[in-house]
C-alpha positions as CSV (number, residue, x, y, z in Angstrom):
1,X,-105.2,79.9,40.4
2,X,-102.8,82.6,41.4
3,X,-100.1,79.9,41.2
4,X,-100.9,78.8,38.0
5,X,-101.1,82.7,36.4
6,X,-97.2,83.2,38.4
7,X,-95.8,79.9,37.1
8,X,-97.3,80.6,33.5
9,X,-95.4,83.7,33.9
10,X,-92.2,82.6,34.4
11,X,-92.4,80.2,31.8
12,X,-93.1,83.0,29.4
13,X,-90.5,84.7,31.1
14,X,-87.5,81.6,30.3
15,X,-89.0,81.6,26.7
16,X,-88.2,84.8,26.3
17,X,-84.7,85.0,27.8
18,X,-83.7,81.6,25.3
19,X,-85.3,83.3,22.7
20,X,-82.8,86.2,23.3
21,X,-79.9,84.1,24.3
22,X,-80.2,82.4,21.0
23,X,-80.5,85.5,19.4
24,X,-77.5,86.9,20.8
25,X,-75.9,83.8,20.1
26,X,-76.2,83.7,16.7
27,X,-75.6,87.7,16.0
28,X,-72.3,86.9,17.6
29,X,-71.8,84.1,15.4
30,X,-73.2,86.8,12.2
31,X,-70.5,89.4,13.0
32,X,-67.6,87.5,13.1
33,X,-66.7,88.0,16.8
34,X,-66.0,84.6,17.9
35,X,-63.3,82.6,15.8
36,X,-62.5,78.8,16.2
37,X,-59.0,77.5,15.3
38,X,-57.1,74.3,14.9
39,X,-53.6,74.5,15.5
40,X,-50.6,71.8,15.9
41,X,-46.9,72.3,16.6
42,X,-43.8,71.0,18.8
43,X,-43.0,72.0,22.3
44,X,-39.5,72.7,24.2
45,X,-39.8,71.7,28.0
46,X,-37.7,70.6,30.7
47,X,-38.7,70.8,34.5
48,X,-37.2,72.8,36.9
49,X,-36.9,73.2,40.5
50,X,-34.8,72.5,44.1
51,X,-36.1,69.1,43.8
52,X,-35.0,68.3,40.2
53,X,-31.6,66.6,42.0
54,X,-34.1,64.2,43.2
55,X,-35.3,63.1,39.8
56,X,-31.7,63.5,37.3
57,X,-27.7,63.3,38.5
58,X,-26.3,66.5,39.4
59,X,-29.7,68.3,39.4
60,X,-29.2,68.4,35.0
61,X,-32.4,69.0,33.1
62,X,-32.1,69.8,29.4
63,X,-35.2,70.5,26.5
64,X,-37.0,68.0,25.2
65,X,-39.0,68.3,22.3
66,X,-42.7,67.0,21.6
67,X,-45.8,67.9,20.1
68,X,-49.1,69.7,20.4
69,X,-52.3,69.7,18.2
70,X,-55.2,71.6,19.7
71,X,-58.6,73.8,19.1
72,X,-59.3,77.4,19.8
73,X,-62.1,79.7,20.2
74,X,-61.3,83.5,20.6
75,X,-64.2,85.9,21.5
76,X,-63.9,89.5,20.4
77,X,-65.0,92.2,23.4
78,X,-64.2,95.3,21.7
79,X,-61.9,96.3,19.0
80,X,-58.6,95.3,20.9
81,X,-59.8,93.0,24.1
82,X,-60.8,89.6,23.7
83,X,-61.4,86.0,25.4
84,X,-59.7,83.1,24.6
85,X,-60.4,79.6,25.5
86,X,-58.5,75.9,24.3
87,X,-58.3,72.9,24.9
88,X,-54.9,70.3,23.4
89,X,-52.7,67.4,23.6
90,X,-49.5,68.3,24.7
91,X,-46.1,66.6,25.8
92,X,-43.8,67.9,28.9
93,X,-41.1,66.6,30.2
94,X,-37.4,66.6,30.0
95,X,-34.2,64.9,29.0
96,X,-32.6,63.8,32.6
97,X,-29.0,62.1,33.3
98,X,-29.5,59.1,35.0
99,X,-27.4,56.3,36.0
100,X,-27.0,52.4,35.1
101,X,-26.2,49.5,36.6
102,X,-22.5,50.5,36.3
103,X,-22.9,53.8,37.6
104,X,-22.2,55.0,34.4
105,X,-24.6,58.5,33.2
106,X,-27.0,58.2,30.3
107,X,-29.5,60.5,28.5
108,X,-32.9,60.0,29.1
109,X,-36.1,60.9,28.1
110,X,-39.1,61.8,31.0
111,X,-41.6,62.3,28.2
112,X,-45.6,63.1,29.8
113,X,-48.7,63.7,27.6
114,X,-51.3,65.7,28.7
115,X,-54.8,66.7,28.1
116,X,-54.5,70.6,28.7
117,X,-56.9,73.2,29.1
118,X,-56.6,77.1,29.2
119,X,-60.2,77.6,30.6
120,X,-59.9,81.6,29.7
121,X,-56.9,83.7,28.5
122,X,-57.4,87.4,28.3
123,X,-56.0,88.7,24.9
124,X,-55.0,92.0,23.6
125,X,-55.5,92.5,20.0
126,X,-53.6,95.2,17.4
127,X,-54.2,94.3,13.6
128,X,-51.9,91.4,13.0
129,X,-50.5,90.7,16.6
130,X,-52.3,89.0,19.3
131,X,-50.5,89.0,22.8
132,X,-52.8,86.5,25.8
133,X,-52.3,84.9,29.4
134,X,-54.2,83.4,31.6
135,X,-54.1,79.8,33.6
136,X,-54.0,76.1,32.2
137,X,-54.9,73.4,34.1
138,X,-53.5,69.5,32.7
139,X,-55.0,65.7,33.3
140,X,-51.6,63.8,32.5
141,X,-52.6,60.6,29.9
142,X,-49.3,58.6,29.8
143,X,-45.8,58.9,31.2
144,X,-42.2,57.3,30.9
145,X,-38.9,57.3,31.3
146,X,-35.8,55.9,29.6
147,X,-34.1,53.1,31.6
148,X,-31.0,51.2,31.0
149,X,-31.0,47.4,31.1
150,X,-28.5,44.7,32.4
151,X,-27.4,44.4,29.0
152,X,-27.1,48.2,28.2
153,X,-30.2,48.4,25.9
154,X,-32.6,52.0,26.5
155,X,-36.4,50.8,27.4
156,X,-39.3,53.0,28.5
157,X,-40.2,52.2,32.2
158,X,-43.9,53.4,31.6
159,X,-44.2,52.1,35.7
160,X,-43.5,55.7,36.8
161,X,-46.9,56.6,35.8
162,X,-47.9,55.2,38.7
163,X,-51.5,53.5,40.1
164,X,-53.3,52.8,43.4
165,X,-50.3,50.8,45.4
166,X,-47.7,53.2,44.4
167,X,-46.0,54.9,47.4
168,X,-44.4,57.7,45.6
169,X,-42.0,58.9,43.4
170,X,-44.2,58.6,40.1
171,X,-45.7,61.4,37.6
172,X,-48.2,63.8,39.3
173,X,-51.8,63.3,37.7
174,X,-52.6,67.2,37.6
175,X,-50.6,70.3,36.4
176,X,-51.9,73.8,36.8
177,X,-49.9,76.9,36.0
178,X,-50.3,80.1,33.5
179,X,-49.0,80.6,30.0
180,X,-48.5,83.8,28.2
181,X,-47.7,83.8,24.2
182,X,-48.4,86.0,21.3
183,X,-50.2,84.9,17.9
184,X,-49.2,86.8,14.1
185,X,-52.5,86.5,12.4
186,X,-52.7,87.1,8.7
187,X,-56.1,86.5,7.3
188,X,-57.1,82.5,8.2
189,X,-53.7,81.4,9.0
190,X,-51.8,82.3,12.5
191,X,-48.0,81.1,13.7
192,X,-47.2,82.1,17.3
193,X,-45.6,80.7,20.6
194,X,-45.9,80.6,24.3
195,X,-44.5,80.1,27.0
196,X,-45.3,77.6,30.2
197,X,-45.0,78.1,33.7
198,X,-46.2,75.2,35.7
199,X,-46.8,75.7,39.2
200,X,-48.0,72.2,40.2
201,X,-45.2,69.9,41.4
202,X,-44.5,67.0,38.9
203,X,-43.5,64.3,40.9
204,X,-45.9,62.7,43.4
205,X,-43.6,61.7,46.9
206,X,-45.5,60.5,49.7
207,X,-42.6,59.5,51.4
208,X,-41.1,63.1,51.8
209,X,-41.9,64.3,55.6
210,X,-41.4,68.0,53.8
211,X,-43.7,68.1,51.1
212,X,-43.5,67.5,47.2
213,X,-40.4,67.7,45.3
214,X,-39.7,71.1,43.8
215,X,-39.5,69.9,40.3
216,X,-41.8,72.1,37.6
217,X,-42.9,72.1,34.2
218,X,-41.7,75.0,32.1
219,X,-40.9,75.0,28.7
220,X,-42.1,77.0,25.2
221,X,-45.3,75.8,22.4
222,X,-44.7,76.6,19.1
223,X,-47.5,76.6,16.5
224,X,-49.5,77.2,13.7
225,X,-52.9,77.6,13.0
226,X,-55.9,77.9,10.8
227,X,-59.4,79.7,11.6
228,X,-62.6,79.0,10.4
């Protein structure tokens, strides 16, 4: 019986505290203090490193550009601090020299796509201009590189994404880093940028006695946005 009277009381008790959840919940959602976005832009990356020899002639990485499309949700804590969290498709990578069957150098494109999340980004707010940072972690969706063939013609070697029997020297799954960017706000529409600082190496190569390559993401995200 005494059982019965403690568990009826804890029930009441989890009732209670949803009840107030909810409530909470919902006077957040009343006063405007949490904002959801969808934003889309282009990106500017290249990867960089000691390792980046390894991967392009002569150790030469340039910018190449890509897109992004993503959502948003910022939560205000007080008048200027806030939380942000997102989640977006995203494209890394870099134009690379490589060389062809002649040993002649070519341009090409190392172009990955990922599905990136910022899990929480502290932001500082003052009227128009919102500064953030905070870490990103990616799950990469597709990957290739620009290849030359006998006959000259460019192709995309999608291989280097790699599966279950490759050895090495194919596009890391993961990427994890920080970003740091600032957003103008004006009313329902936002423009801003960012910039990337991967941390994760991008090139998987279980052959090196010494580790993964040093080769990194880093590049800039350029968008714009509209809040609902």
């Amino acid at each position: 019986m005494k059982m019965k009277k403690i568990g009826y009381i804890l029930i009441c008790i989890l009732i209670a505290n949803q009840a107030m959840a909810q409530e909470n919940l919902a006077e957040i959602y009343r006063v405007g203090k949490i904002k959801l976005a969808v934003k889309a832009g282009f990106t500017m990356f290249r990867v960089k490193g000691n390792g980046v020899s390894e991967l392009s002639a002569e150790g030469k990485s340039s910018n190449l550009n890509g897109f992004f499309t993503g959502l948003e949700g910022n939560i205000e804590l007080n008048r200027f601090l806030g939380l942000q969290h997102s989640i977006a498709i995203i494209q890394k990578g870099a134009l690379l020299q490589l060389k062809d069957e002649q040993g002649q150098l070519f341009d090409s494109k190392y172009r990955n796509t990922y599905l990136e999340i910022s899990p929480v980004s502290l932001t500082f707010n003052l009227k128009l201009l919102q500064l953030y940072a905070g870490p990103y972690f990616s799950l990469l969706t597709a990957s290739s590189i620009q290849r030359k063939n006998g006959s000259g013609y460019l192709y995309k070697d999608k291989s280097i994404f790699g599966d279950a029997s490759s050895e090495g020297g194919y596009t890391q799954k993961m990427d994890a880093g920080f970003s740091t960017g600032m957003n103008f706000n004006w009313k329902q529409i936002s423009v801003g940028f960012r910039y990337v600082h991967g941390l994760a190496p991008v090139i998987e190569n279980s052959a090196n006695i010494h580790g993964q390559e040093s080769i990194y993401n880093r590049g800039l995200v350029f968008s714009t946005g509209y809040s609902f």
